[in-house]
PDB file of N, CA, C and O in Angstrom:
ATOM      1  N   UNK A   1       6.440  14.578  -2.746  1.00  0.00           N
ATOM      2  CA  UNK A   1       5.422  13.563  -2.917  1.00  0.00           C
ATOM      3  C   UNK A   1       4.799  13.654  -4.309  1.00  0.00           C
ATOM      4  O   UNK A   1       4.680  12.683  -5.056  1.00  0.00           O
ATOM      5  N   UNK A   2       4.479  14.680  -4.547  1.00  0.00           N
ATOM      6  CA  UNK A   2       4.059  14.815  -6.238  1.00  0.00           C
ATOM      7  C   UNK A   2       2.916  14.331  -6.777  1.00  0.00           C
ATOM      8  O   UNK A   2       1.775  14.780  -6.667  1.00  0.00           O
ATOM      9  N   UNK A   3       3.248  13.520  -7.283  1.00  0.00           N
ATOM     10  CA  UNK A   3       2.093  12.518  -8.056  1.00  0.00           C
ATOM     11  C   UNK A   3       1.230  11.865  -7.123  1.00  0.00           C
ATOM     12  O   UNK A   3       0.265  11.247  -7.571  1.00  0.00           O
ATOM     13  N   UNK A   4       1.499  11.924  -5.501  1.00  0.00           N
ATOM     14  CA  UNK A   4       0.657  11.097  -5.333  1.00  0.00           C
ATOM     15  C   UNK A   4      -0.022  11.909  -4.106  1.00  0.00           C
ATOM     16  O   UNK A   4      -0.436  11.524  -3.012  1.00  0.00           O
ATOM     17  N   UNK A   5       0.015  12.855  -4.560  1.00  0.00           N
ATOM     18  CA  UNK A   5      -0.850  14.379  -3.726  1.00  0.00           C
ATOM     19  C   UNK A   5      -2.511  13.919  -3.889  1.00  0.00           C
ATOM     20  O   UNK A   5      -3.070  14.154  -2.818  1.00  0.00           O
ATOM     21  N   UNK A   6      -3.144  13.532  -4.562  1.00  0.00           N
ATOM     22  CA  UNK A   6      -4.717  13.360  -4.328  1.00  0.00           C
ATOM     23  C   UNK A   6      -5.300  12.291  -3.911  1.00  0.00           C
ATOM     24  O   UNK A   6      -6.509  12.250  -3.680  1.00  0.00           O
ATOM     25  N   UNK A   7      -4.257  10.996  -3.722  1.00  0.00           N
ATOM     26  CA  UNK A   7      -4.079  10.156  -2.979  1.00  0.00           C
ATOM     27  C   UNK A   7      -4.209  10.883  -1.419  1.00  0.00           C
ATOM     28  O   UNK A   7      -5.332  10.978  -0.922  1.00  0.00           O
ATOM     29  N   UNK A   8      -3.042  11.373  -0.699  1.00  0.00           N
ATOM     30  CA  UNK A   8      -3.102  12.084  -0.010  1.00  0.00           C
ATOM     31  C   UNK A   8      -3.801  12.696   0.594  1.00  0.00           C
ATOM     32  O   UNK A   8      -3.324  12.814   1.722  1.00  0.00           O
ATOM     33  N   UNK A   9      -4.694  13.179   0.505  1.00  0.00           N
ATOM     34  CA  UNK A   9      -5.865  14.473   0.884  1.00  0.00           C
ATOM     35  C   UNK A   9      -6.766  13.815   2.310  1.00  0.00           C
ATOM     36  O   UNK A   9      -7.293  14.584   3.113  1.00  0.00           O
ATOM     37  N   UNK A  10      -6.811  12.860   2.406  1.00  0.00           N
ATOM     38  CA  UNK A  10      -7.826  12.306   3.797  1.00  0.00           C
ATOM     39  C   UNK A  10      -7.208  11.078   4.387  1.00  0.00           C
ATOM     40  O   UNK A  10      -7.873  10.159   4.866  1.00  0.00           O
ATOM     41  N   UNK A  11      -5.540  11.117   4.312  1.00  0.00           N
ATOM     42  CA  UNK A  11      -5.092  10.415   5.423  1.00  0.00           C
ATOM     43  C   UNK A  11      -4.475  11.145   6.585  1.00  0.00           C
ATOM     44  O   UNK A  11      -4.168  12.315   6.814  1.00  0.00           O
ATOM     45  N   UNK A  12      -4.399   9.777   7.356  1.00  0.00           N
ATOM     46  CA  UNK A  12      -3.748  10.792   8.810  1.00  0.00           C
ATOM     47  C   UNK A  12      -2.718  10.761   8.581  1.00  0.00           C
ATOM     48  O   UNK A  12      -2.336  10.381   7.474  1.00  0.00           O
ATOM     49  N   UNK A  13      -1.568  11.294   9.895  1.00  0.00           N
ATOM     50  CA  UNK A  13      -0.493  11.460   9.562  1.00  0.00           C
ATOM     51  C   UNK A  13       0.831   9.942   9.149  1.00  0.00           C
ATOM     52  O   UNK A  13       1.586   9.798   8.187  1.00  0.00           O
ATOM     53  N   UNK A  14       0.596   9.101  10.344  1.00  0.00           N
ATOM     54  CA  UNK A  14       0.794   7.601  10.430  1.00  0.00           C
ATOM     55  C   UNK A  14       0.346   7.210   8.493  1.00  0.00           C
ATOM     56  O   UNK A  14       1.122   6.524   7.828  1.00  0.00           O
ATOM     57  N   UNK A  15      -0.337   7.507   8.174  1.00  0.00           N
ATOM     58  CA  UNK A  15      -0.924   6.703   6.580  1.00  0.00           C
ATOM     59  C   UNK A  15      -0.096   7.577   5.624  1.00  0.00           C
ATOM     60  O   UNK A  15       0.350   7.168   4.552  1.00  0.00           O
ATOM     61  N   UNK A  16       0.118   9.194   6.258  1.00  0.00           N
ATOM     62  CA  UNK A  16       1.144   9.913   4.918  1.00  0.00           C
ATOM     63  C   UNK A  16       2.277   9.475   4.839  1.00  0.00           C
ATOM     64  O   UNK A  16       2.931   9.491   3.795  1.00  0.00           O
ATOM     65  N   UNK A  17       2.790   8.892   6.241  1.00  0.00           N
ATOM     66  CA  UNK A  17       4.067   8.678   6.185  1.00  0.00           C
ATOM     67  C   UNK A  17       4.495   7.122   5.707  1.00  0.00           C
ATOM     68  O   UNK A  17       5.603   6.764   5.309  1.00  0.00           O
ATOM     69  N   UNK A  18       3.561   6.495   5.830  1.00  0.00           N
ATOM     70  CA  UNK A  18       3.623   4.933   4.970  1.00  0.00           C
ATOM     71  C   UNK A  18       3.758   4.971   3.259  1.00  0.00           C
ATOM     72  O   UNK A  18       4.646   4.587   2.498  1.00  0.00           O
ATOM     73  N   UNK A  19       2.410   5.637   3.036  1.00  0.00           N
ATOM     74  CA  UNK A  19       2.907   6.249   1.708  1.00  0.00           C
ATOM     75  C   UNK A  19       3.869   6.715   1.039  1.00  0.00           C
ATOM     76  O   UNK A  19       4.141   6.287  -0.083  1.00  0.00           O
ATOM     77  N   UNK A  20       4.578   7.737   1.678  1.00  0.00           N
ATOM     78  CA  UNK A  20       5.965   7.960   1.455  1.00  0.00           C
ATOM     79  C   UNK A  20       6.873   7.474   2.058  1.00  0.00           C
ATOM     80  O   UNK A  20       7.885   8.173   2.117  1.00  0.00           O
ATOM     81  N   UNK A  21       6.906   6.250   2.676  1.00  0.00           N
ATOM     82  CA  UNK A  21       7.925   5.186   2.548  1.00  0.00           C
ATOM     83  C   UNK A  21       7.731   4.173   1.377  1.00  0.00           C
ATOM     84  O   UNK A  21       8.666   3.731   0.711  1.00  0.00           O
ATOM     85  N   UNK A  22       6.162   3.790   1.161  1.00  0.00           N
ATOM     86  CA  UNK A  22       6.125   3.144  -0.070  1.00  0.00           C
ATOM     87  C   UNK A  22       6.881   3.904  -0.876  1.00  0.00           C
ATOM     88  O   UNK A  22       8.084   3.743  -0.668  1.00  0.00           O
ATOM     89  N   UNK A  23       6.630   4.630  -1.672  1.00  0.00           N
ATOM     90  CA  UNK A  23       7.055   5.557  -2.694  1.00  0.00           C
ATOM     91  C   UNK A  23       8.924   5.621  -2.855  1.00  0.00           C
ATOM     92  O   UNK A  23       9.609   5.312  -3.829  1.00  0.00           O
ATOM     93  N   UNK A  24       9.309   6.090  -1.632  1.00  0.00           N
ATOM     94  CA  UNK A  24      10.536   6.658  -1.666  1.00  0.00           C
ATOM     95  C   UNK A  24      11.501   5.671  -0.745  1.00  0.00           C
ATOM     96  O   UNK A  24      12.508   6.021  -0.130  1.00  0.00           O
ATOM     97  N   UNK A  25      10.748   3.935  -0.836  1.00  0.00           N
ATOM     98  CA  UNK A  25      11.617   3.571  -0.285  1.00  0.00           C
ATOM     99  C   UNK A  25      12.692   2.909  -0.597  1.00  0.00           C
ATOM    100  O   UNK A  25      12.690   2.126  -1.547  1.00  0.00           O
ATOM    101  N   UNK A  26      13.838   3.141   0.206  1.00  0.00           N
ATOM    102  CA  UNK A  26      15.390   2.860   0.123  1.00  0.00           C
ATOM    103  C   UNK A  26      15.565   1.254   0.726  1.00  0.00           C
ATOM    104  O   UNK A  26      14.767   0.730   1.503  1.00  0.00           O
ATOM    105  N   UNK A  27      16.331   0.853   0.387  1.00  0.00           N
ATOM    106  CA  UNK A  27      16.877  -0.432   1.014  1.00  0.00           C
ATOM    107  C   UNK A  27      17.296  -0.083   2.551  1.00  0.00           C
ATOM    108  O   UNK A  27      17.791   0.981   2.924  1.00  0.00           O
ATOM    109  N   UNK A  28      16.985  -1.217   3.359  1.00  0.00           N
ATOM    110  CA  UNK A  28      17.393  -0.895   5.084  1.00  0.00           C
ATOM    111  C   UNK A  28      15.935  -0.234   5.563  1.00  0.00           C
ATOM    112  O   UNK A  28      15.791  -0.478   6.760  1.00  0.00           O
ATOM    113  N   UNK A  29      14.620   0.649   4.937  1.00  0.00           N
ATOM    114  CA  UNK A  29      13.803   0.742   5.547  1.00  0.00           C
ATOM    115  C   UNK A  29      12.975  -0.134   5.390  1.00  0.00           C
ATOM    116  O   UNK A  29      12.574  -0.738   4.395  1.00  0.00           O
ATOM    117  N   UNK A  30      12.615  -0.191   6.974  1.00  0.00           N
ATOM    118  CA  UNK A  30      11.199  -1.505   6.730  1.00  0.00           C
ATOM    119  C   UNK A  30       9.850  -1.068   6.991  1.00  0.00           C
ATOM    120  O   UNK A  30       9.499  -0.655   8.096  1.00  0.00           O
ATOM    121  N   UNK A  31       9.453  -1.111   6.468  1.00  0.00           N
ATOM    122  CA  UNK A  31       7.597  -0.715   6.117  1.00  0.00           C
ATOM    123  C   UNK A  31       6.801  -1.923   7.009  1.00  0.00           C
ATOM    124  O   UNK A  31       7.144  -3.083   6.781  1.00  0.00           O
ATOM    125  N   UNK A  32       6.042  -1.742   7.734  1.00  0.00           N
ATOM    126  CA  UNK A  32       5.467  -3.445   8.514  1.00  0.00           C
ATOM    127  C   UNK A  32       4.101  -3.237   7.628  1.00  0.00           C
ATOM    128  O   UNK A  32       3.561  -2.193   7.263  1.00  0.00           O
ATOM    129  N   UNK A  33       3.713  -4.704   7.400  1.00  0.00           N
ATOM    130  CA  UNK A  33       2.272  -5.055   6.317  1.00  0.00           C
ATOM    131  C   UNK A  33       1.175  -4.510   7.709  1.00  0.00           C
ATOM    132  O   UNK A  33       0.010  -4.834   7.479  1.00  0.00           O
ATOM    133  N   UNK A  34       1.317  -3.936   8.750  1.00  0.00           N
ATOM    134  CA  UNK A  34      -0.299  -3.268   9.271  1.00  0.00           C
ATOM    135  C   UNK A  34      -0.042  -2.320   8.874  1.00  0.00           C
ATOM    136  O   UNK A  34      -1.021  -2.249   8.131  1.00  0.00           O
ATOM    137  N   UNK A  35       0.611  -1.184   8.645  1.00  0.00           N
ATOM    138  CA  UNK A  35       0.642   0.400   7.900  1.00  0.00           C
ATOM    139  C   UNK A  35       0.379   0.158   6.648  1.00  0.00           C
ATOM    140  O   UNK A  35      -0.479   0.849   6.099  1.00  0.00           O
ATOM    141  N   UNK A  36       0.898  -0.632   6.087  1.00  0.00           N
ATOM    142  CA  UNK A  36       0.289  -0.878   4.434  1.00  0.00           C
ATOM    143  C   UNK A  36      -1.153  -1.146   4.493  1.00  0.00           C
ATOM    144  O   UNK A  36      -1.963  -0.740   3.660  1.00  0.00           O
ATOM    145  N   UNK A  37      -1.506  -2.069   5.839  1.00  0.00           N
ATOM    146  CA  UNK A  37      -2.869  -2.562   5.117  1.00  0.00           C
ATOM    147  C   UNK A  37      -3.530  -1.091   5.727  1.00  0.00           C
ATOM    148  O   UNK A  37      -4.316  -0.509   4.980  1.00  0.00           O
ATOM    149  N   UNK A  38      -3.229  -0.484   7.061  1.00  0.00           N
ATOM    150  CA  UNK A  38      -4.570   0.516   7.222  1.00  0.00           C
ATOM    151  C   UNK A  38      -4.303   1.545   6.583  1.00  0.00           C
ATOM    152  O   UNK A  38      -4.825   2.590   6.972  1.00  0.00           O
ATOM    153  N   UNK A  39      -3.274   1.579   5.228  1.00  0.00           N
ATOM    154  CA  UNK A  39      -3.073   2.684   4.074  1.00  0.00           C
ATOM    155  C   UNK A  39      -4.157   2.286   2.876  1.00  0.00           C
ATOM    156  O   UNK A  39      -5.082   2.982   2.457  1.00  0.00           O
ATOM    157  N   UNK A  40      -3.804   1.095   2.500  1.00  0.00           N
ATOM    158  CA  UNK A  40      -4.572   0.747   1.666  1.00  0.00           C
ATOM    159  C   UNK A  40      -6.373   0.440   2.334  1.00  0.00           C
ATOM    160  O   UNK A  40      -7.382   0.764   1.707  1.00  0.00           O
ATOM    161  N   UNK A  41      -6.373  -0.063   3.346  1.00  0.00           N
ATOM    162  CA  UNK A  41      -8.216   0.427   3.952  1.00  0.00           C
ATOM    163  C   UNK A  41      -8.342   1.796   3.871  1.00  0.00           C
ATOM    164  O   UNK A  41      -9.441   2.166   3.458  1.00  0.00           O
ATOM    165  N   UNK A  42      -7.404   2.813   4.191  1.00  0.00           N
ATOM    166  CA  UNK A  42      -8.015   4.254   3.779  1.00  0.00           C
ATOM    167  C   UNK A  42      -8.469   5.226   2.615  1.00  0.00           C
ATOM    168  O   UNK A  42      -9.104   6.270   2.463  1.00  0.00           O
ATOM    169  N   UNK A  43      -7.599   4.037   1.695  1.00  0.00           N
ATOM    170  CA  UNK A  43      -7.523   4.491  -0.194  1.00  0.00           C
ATOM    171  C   UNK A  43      -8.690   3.742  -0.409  1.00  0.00           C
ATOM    172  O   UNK A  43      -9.548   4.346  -1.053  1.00  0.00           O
ATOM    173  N   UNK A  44      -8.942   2.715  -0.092  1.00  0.00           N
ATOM    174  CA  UNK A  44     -10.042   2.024  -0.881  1.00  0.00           C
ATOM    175  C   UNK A  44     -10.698   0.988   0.097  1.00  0.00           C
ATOM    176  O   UNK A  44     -11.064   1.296   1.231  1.00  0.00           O
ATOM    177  N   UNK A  45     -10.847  -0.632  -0.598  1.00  0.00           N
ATOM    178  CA  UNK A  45     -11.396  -1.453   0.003  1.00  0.00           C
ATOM    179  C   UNK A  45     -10.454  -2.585   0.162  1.00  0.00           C
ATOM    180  O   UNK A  45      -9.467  -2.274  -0.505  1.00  0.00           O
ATOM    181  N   UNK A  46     -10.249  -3.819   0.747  1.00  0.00           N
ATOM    182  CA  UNK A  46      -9.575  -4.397   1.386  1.00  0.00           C
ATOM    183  C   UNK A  46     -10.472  -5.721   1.647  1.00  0.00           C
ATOM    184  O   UNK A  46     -11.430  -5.682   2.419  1.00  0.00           O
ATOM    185  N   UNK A  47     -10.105  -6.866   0.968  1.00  0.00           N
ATOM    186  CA  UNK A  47     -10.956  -8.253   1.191  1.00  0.00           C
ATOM    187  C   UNK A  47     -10.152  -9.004   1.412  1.00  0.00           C
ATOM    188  O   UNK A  47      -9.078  -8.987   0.812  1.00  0.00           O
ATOM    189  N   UNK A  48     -10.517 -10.080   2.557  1.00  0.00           N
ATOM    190  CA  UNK A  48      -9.786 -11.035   2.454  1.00  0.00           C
ATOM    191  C   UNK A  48      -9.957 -12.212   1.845  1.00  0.00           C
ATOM    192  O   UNK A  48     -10.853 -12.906   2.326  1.00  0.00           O
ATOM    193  N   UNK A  49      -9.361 -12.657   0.915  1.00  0.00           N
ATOM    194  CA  UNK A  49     -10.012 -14.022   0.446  1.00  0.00           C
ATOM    195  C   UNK A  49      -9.362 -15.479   1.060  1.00  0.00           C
ATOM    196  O   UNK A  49      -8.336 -15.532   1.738  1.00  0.00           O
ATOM    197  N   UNK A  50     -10.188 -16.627   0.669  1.00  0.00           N
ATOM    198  CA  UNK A  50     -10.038 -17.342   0.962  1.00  0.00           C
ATOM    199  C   UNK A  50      -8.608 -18.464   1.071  1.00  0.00           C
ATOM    200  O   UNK A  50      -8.484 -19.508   1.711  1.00  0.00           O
ATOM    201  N   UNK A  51      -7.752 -17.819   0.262  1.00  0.00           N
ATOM    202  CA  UNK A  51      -6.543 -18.412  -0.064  1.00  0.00           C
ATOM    203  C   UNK A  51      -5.599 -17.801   1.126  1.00  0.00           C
ATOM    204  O   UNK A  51      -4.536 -18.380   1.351  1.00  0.00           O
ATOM    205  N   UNK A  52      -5.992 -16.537   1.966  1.00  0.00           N
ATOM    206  CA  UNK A  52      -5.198 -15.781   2.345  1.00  0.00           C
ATOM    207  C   UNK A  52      -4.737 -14.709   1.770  1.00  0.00           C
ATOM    208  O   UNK A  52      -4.160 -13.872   2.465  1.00  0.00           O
ATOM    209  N   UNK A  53      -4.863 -14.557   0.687  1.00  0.00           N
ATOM    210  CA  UNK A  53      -4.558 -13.439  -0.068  1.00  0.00           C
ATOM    211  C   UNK A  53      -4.961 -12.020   0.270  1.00  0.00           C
ATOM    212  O   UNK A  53      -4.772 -11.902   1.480  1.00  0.00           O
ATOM    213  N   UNK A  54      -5.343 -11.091  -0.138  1.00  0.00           N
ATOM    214  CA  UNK A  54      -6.188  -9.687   0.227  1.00  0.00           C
ATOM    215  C   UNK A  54      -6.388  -9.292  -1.078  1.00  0.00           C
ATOM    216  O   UNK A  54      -5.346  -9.065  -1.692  1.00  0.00           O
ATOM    217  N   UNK A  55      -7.636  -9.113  -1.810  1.00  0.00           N
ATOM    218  CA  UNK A  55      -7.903  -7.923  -2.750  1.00  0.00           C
ATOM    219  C   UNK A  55      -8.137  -6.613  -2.383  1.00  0.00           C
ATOM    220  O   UNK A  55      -9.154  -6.240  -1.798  1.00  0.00           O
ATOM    221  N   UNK A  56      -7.133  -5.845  -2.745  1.00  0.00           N
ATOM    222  CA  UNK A  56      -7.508  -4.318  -2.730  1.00  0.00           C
ATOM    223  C   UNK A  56      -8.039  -3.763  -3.950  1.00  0.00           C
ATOM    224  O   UNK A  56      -7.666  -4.042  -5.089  1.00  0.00           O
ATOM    225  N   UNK A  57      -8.960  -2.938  -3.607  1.00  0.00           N
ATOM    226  CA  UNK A  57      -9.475  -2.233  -4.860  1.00  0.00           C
ATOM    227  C   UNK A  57      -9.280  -0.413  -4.355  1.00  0.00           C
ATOM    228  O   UNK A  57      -9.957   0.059  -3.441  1.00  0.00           O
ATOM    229  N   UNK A  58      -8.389   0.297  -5.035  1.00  0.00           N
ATOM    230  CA  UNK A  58      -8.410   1.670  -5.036  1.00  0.00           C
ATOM    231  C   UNK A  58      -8.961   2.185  -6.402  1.00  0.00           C
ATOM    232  O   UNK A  58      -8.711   1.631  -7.472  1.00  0.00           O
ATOM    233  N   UNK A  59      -9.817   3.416  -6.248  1.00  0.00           N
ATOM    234  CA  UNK A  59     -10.173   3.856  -7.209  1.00  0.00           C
ATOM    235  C   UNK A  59     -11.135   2.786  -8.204  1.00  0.00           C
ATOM    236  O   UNK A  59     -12.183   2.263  -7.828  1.00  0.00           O
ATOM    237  N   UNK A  60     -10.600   2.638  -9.339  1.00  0.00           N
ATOM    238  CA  UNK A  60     -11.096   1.676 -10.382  1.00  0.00           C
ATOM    239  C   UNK A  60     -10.144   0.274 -10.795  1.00  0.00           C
ATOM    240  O   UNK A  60     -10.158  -0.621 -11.640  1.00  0.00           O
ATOM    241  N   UNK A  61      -9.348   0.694  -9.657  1.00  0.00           N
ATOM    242  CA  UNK A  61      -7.683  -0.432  -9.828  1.00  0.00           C
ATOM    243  C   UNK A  61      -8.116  -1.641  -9.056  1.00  0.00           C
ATOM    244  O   UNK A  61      -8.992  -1.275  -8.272  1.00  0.00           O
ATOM    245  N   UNK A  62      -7.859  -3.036  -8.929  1.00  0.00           N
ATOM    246  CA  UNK A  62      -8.104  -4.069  -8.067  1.00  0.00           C
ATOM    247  C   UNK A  62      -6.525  -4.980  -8.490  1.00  0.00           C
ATOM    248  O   UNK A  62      -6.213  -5.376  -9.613  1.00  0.00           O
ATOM    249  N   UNK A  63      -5.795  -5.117  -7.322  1.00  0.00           N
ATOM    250  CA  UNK A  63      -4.982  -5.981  -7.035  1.00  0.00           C
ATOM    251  C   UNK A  63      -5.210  -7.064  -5.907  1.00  0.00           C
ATOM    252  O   UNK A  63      -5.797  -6.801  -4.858  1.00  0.00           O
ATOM    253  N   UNK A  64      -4.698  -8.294  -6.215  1.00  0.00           N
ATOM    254  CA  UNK A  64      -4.478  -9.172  -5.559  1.00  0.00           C
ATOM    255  C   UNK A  64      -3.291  -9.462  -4.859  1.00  0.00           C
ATOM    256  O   UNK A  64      -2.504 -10.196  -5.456  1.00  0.00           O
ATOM    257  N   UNK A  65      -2.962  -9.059  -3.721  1.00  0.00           N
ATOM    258  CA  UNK A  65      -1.583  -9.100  -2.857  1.00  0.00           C
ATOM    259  C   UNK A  65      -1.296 -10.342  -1.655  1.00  0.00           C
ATOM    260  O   UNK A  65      -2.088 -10.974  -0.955  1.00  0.00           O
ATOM    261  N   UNK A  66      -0.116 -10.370  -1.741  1.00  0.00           N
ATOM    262  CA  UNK A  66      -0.072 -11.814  -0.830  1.00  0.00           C
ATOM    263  C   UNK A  66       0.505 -10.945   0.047  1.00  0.00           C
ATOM    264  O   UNK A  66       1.303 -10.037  -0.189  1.00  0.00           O
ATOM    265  N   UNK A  67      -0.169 -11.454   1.518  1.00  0.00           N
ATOM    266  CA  UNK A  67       0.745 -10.598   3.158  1.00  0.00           C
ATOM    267  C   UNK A  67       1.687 -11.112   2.867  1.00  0.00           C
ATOM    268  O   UNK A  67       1.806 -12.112   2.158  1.00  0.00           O
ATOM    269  N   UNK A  68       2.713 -10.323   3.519  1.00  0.00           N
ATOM    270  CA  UNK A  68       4.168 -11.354   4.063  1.00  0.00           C
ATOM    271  C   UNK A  68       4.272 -12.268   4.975  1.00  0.00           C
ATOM    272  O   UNK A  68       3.817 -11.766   6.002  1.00  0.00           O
ATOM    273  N   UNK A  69       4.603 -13.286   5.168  1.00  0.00           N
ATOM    274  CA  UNK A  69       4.859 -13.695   6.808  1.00  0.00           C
ATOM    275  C   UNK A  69       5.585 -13.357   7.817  1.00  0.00           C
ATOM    276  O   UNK A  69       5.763 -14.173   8.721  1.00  0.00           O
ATOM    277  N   UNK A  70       6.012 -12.396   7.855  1.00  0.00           N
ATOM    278  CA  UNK A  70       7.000 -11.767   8.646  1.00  0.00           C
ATOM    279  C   UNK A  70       5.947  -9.967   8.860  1.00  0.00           C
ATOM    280  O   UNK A  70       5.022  -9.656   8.109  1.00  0.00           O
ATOM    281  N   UNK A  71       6.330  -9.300   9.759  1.00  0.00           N
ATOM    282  CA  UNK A  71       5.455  -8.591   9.852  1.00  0.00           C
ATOM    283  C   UNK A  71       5.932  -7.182   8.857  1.00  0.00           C
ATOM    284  O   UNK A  71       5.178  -6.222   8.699  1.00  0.00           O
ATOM    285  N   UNK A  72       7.416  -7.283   8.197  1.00  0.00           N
ATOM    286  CA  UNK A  72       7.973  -6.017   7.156  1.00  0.00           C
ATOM    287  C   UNK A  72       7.419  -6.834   5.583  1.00  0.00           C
ATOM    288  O   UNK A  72       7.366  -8.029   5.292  1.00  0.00           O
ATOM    289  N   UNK A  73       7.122  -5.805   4.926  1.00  0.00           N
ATOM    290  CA  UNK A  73       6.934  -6.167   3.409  1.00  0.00           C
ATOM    291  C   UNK A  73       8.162  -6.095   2.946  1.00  0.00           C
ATOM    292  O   UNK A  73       9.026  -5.306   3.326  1.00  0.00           O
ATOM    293  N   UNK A  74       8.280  -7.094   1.942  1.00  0.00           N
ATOM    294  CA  UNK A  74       9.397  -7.174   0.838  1.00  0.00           C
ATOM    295  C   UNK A  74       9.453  -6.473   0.227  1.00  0.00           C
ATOM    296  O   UNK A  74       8.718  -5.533   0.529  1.00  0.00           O
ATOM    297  N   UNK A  75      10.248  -6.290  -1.011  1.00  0.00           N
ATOM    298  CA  UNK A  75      10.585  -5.798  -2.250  1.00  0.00           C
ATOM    299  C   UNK A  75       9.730  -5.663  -3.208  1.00  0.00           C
ATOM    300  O   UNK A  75       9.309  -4.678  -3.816  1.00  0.00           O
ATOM    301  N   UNK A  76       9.426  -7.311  -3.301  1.00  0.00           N
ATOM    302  CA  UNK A  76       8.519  -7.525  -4.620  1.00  0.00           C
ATOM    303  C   UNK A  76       7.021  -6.966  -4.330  1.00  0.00           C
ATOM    304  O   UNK A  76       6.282  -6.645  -5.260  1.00  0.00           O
ATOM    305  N   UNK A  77       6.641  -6.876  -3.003  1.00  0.00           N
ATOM    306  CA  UNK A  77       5.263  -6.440  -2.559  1.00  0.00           C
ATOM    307  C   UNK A  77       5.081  -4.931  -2.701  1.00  0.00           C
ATOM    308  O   UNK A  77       4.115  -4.414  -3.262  1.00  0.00           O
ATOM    309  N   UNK A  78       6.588  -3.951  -1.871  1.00  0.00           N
ATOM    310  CA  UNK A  78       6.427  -2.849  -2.645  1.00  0.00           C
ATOM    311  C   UNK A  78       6.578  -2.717  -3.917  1.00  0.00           C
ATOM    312  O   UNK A  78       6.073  -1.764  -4.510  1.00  0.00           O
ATOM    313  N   UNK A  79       7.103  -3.401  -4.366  1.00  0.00           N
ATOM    314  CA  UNK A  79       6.865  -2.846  -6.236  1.00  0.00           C
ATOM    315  C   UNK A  79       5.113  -3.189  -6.900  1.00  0.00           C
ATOM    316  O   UNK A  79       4.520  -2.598  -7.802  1.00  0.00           O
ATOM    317  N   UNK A  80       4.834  -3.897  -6.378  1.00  0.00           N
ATOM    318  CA  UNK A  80       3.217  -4.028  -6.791  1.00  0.00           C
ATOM    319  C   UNK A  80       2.626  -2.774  -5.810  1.00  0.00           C
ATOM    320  O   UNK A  80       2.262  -1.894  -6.590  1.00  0.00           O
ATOM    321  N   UNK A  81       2.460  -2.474  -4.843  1.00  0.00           N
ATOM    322  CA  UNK A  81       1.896  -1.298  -4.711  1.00  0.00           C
ATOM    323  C   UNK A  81       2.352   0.045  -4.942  1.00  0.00           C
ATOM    324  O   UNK A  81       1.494   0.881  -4.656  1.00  0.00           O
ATOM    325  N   UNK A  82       3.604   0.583  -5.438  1.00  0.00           N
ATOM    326  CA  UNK A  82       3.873   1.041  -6.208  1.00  0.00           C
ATOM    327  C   UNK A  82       3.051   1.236  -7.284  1.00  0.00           C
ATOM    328  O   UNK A  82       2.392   2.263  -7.448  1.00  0.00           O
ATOM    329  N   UNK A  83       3.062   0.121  -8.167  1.00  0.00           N
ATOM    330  CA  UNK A  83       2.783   0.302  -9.457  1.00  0.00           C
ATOM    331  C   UNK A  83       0.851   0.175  -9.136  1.00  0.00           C
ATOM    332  O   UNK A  83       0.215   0.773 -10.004  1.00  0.00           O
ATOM    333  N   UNK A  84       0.331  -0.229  -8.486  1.00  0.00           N
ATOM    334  CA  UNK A  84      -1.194   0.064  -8.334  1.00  0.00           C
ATOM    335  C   UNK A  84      -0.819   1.601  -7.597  1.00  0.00           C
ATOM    336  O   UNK A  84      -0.853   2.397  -8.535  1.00  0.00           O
ATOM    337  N   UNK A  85      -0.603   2.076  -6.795  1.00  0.00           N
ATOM    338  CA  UNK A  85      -0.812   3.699  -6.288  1.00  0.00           C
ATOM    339  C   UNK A  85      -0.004   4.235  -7.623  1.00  0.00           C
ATOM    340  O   UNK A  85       0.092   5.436  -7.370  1.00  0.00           O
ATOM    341  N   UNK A  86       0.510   4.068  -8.656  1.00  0.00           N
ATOM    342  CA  UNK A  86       1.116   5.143  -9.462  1.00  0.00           C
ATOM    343  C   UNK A  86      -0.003   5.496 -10.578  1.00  0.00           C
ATOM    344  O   UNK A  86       0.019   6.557 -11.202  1.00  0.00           O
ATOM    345  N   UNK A  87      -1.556   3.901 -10.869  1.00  0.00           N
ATOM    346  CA  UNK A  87      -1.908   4.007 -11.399  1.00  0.00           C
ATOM    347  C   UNK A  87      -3.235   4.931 -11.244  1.00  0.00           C
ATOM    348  O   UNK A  87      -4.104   4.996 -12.113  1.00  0.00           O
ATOM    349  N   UNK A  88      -3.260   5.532 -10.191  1.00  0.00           N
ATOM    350  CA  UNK A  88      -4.218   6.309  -9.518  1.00  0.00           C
ATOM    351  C   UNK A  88      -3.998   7.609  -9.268  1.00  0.00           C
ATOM    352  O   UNK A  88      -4.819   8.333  -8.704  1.00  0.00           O
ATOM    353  N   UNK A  89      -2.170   8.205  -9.931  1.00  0.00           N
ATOM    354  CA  UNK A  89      -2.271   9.281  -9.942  1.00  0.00           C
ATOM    355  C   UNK A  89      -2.637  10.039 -11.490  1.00  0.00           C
ATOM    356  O   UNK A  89      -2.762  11.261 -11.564  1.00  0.00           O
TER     357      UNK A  89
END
């Protein structure tokens, strides 16, 4: 896990293991957008706005993420949280 050890420190087990599917995930695994979102409510804050969208804010970071419609996240969604959790280690 590495870099994203202080992330880490006050989730449960269900939220470590989302994390490190974000992180280390392979094609064929599917991640569902409720483990992402009660990962990201445990890192930080979580709004919903009016478009449907969600702002997360971890740390000093704030992204704007679109849910999926389907209940697995895509590609392009893990690569944005990726790159917001990489900026927090």
């Amino acid at each position: 896990m590495g870099r994203q050890e202080g992330l880490n420190d006050n989730l449960d087990n269900e939220q470590r293991k989302t994390l490190e599917q974000i992180v280390d995930h392979r094609s064929g695994a599917n991640i569902e957008w409720r483990q992402v979102r009660a990962l990201l409510e445990a890192l930080g804050t979580v709004t919903e706005e009016h478009n449907g969208k969600v702002r997360v804010t971890v740390g000093g970071v704030s992204e704007v993420l679109q849910p999926p419609r389907e209940k697995d996240v895509d590609d392009e969604l893990l690569s944005a949280l990726r790159r917001m959790l990489a900026r927090q280690s």
